[in-house]
C-alpha positions in Angstrom: -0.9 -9.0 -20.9 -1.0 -5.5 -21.8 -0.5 -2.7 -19.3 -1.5 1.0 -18.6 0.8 2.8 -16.2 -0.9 5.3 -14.4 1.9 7.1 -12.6 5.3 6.7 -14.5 8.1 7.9 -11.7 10.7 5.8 -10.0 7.8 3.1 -8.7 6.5 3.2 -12.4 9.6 3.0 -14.3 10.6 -0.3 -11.8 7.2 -1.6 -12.6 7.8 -1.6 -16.6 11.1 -2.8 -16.1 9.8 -6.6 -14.5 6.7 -6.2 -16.2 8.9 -6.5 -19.9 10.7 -9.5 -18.0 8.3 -11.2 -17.1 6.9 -10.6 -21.1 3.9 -8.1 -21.0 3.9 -5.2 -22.5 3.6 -1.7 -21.8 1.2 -0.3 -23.6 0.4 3.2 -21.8 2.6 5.3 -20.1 1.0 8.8 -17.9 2.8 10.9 -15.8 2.3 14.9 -14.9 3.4 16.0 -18.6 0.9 14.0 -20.8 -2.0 13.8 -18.6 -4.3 14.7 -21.7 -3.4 10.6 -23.1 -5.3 9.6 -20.2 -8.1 8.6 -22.4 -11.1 6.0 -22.4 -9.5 5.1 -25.9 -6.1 4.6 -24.6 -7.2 3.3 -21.4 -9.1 0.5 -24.0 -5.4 -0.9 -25.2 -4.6 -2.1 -21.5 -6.3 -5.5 -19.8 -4.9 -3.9 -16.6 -3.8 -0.6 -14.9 -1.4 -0.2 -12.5 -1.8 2.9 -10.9 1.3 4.7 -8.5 0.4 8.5 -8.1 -0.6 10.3 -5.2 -3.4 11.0 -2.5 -4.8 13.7 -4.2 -5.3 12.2 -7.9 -5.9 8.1 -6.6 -9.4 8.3 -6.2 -10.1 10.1 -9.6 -7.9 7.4 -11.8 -9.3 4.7 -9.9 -12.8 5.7 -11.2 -11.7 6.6 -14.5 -10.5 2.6 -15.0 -13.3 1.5 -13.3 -15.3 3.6 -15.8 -13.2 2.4 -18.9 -14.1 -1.4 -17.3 -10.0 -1.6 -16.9 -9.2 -3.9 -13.4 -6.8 -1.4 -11.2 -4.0 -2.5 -9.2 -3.5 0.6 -6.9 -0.9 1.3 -4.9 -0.9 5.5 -3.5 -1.5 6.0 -0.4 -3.0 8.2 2.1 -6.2 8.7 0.4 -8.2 6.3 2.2 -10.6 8.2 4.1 -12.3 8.2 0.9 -12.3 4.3 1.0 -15.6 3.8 1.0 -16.6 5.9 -1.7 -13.9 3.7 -3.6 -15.6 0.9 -2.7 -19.2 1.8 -3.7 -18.4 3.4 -7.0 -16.5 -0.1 -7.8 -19.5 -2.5 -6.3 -21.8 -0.2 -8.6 -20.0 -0.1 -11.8 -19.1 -4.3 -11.3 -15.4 -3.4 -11.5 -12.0 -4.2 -10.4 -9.5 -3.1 -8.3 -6.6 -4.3 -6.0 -5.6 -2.5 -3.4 -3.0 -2.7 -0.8 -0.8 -0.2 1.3 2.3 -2.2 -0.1 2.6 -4.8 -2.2 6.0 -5.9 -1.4 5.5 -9.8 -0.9 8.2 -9.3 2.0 5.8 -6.7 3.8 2.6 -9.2 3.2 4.1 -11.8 5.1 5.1 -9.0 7.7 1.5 -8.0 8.0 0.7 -11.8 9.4 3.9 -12.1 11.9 2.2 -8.6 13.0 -0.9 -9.4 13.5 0.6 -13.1 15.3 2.8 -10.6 17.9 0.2 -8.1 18.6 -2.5 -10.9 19.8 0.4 -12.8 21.7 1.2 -9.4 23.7 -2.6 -8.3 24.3 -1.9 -10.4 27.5 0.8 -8.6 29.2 0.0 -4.9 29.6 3.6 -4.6 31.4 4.8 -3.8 27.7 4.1 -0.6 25.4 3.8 -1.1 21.7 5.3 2.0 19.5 5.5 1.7 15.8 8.2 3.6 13.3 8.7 3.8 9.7 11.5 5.5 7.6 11.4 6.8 4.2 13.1 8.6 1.5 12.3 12.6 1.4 10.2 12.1 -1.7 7.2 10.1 0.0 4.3 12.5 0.1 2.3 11.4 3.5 3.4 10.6 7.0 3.0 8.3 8.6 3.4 5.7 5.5 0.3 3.4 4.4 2.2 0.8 5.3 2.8 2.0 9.1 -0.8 2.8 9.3 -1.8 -0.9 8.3 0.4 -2.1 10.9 -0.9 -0.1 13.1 -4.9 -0.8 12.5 -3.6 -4.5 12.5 -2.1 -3.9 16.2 -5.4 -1.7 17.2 -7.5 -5.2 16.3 -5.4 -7.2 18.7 -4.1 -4.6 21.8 -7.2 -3.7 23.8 -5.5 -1.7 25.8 -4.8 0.7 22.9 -7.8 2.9 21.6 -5.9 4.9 18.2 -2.9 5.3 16.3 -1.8 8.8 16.6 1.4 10.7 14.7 4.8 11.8 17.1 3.2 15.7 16.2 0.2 15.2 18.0 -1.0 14.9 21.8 -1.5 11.7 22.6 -1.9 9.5 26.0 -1.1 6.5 26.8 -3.9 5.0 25.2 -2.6 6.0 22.0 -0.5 4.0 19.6 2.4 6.1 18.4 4.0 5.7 15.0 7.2 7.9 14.6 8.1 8.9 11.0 11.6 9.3 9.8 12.1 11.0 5.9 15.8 10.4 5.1 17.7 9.2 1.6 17.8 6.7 0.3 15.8 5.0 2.2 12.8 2.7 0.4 11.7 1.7 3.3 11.9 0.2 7.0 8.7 -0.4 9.4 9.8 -1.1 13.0 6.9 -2.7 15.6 8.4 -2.5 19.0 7.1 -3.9 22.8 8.8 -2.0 25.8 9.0 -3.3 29.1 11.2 -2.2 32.1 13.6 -4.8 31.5 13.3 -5.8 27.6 12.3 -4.6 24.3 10.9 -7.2 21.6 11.0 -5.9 18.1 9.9 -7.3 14.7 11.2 -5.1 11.6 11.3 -5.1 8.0 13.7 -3.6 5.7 13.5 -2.6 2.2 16.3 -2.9 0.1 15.2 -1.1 -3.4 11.5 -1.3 -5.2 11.9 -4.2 -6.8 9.9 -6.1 -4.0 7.4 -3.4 -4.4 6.7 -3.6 -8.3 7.2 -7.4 -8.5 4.2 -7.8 -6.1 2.3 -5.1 -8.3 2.9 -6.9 -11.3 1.6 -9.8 -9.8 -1.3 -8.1 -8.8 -1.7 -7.3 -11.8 -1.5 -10.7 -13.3 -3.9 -11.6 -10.6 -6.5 -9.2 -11.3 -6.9 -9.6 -15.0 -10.0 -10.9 -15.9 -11.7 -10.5 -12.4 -14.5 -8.4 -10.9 -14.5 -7.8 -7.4 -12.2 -5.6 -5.1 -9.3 -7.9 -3.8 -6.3 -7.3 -1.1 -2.7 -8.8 -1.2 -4.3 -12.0 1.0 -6.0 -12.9 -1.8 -3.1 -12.3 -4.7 -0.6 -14.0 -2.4 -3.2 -16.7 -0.9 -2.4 -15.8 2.6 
């Protein structure tokens, strides 16, 4: 299968590397200092683009694949209030694109124990559910993607919550908390924590480098190839 990188830092540089394991190739490389290769004809050489940027260019590079009929795997974050514009320009244009706030196979199967623990403690109010994520000083938005999902996740289950809400702002006690750490090297830790007067339960998940991250994007990737439609990690992973 023959790649397009759309984003060529750390995230994309771990992507090539188990890409060429796992025997595709590479066959377009962007980053901040060749932007102008980020061409229709270039784009043409891939089957699929992975795309690892930023909130403020996402949006734009998805459409550009979607316009070039390349399937995206995406994986920035914190430019999803523009979700549904994503969504509609896709649906319109027939194309493809993956998206999830992490695509660490680790963090997918998270996401479920979540979800499992949050409707369990919707029946005993006597415990207060905080969330926390750490990062390295490089990640651009806080609170992470991946805190966020957990959070929504916990929102669908906890009626006695009404919205997530950062540690900066004012919030009550109807308001889901998520605490944000930025510390190196850190790749990444989500905590999901229930309080009560006399015990805590906790579910976490630790990152120990990328490579959990780009293997699930490469799968993705394999995944998507050859699909229209716009598809989540529960569908790559089957879940």
């Amino acid at each position: 299968m023959n790649i397009a990188l759309i984003g060529y830092g750390k995230m994309g540089k771990a992507i090539e590397s188990i890409a060429i394991q796992k025997g595709h190739s590479i066959v377009l490389k962007i980053d901040i200092n060749n932007a102008s290769e980020f061409t229709a004809e270039n784009l043409s050489k891939a089957d699929v683009a992975i795309e690892f940027t930023g909130p403020h260019s996402a949006v734009a590079n998805i459409k550009k694949c979607v316009d070039c009929g390349i399937p995206v795997v995406c994986g920035s974050t914190g430019w999803l209030l523009a979700w549904e514009e994503v969504k509609q320009y896709c649906d319109a244009k027939q194309g493809s694109l993956v998206y999830a706030s992490n695509y660490s196979i680790g963090v997918n199967l998270f996401f479920e124990v979540n979800k499992h623990l949050a409707e369990l403690m919707n029946a005993y109010p006597e415990y207060d559910v905080t969330l926390k994520e750490i990062h390295h000083t490089e990640k651009k938005d806080a609170p992470s993607g991946t805190a966020i999902t957990l959070a929504e996740q916990v929102l669908e289950k906890i009626i006695r919550k009404n919205k997530w809400q950062s540690e900066t702002s004012t919030v009550n006690i109807n308001d889901l908390l998520i605490y944000s750490e930025r510390t190196d090297p850190a790749p990444g830790t989500h905590h999901v924590k229930y309080s009560s007067p006399i015990d805590d339960i906790e579910i976490i998940h630790t990152a120990h480098n990328r490579i959990g991250f780009a293997g699930g994007a490469v799968k993705a990737a394999e995944f998507i190839a050859g699909k229209a439609g716009i598809f989540s990690m529960k569908e790559v992973l089957g879940l």
